[in-house]
C-alpha positions as CSV (number, residue, x, y, z in Angstrom):
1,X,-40.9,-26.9,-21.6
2,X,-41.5,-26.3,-25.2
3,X,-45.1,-24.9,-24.4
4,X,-43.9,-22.9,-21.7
5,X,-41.5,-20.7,-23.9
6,X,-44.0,-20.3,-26.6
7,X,-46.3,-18.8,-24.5
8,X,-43.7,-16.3,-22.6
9,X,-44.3,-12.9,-25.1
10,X,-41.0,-11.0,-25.9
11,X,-41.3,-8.9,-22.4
12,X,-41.5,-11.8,-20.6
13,X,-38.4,-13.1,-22.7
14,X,-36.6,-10.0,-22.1
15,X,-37.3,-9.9,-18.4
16,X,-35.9,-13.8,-18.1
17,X,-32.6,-12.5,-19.8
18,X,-32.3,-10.1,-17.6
19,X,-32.3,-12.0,-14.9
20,X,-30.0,-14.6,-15.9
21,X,-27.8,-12.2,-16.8
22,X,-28.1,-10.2,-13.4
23,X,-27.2,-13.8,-12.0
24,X,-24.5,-13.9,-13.9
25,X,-23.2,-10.6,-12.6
26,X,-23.7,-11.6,-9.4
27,X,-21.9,-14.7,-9.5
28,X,-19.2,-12.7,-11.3
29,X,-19.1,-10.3,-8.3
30,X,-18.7,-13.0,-5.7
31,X,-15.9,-14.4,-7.4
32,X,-14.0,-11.1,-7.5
33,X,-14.5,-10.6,-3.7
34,X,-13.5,-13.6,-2.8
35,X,-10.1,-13.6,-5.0
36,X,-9.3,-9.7,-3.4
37,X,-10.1,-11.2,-0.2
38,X,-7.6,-13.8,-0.9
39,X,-5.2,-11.4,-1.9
40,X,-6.0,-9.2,0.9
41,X,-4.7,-12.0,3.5
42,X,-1.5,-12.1,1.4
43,X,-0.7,-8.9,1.5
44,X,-1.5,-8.7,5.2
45,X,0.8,-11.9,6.0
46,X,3.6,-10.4,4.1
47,X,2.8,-7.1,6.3
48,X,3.3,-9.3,9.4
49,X,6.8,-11.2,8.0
50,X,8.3,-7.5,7.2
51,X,7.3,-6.6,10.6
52,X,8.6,-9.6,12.3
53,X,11.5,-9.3,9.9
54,X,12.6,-5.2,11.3
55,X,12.0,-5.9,14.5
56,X,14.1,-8.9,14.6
57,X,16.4,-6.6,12.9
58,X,15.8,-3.6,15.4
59,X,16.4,-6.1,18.6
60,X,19.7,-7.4,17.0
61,X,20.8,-3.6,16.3
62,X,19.7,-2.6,19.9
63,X,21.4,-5.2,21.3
64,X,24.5,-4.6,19.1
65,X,24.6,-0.7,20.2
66,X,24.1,-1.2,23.7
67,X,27.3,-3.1,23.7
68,X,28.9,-0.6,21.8
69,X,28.4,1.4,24.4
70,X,29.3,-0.8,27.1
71,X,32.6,-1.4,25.4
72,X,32.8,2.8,25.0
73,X,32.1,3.4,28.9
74,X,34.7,0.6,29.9
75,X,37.4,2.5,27.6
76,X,36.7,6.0,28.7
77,X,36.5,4.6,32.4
78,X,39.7,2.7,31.7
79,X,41.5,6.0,30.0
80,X,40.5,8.2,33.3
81,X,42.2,5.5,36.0
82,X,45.6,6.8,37.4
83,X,48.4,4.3,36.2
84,X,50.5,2.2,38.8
85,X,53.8,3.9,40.1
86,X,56.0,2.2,37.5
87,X,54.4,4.4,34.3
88,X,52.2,0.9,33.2
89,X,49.0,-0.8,35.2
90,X,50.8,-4.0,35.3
91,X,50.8,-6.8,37.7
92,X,54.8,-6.2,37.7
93,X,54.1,-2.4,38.6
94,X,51.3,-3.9,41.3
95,X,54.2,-6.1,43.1
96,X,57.1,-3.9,42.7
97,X,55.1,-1.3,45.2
98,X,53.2,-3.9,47.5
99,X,53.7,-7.3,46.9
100,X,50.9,-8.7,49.3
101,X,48.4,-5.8,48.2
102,X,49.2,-7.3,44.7
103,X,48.4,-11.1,45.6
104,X,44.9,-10.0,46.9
105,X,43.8,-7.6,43.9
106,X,42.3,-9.5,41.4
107,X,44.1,-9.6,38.2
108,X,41.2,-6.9,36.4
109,X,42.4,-4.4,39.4
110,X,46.0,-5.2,38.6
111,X,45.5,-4.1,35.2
112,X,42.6,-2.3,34.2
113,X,42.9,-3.0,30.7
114,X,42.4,-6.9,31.7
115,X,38.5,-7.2,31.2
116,X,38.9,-5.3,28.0
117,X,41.7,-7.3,26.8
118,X,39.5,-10.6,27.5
119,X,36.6,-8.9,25.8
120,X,38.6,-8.8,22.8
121,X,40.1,-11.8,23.3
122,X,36.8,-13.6,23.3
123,X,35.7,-11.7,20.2
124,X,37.8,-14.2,17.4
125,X,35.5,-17.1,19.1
126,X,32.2,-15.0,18.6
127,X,32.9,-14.2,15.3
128,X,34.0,-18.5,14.1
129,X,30.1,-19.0,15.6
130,X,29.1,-16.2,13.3
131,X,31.0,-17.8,10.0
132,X,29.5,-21.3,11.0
133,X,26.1,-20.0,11.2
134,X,26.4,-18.1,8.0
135,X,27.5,-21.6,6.9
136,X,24.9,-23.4,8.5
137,X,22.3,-21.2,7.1
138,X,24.3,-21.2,3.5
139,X,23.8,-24.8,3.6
140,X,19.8,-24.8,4.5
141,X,19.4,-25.3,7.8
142,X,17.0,-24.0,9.7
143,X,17.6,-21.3,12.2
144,X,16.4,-23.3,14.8
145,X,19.3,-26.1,13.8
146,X,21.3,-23.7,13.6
147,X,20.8,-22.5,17.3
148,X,21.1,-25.3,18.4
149,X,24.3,-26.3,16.9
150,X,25.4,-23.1,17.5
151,X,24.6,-21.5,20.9
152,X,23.2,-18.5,19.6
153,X,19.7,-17.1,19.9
154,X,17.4,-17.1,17.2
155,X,17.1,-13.6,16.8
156,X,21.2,-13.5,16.0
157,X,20.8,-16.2,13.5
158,X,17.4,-14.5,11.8
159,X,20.0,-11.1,12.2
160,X,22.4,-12.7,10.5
161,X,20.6,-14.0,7.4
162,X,19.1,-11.1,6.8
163,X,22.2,-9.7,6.8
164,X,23.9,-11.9,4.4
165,X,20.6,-11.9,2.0
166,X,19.0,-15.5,3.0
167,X,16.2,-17.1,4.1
168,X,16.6,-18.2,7.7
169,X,13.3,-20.6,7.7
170,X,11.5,-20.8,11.1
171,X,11.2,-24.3,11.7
């Protein structure tokens, strides 16, 4: 080895450098592509989370608005119905002008606030599933546990930590 770099003239010594060096650069090189490839399948994971993230978030508002206007059509269909004879869509009113005609109508014909009224009536039991879940999910379930615990669908529960700021984990 000794021989062999005495006999190498100073070209030959400067060519050597500059390959080692060119190695070096290379090697360099390699290790920077690889890290911003890395970084690149971050980036493009996160991409896919905020994705899954608004549409999650644009189901649960679609879903949301469509009964919004379910809840609007029932009103305004409710508002244009003539009221019974006795000034109020009551079952009384019903019987007082025909008792059997009354007895056959079902009770949402009677009063045509009825499916509304239940509507609301079953709203109080939406919203304690809604304050466990926020629980559940407060205390680190999953929102799959959740779900399951719960009765809702995943998407409500991912809806619903995203709207109280937490991290509803997938499994």
């Amino acid at each position: 080895m000794q021989n062999l770099l005495t006999q190498l003239t100073s070209l030959e010594m400067v060519l050597v450098g500059a390959v080692v060096v060119s190695w070096v650069a290379v090697a360099l090189a390699m290790a920077s592509l690889i890290k911003v490839k890395r970084q690149e399948i971050l980036v493009h994971n996160a991409m896919d989370e905020l994705k899954r993230s608004v549409s999650i978030g644009n189901n649960g508002l679609m879903g949301m608005g469509r009964k919004l206007l379910n809840i609007e059509k029932t009103m305004q269909r409710q508002q244009n119905r003539p009221v019974a004879a006795g000034g109020v869509g009551t079952a009384a009113a019903a019987a007082k002008s025909s008792g059997a005609q009354a007895r056959q109508m079902k009770p949402s014909q009677v009063n045509p606030f009825a499916q509304f009224a239940t509507e609301i009536d079953a709203q109080p039991a939406k919203d304690s599933h809604y304050q466990q879940a926020s629980t559940m999910l407060a205390q680190g379930l999953t929102a799959a546990q959740v779900a399951s615990a719960t009765g809702m669908s995943h998407a409500e529960i991912q809806l619903l930590a995203m709207l109280n700021g937490q991290a509803a984990s997938v499994n």
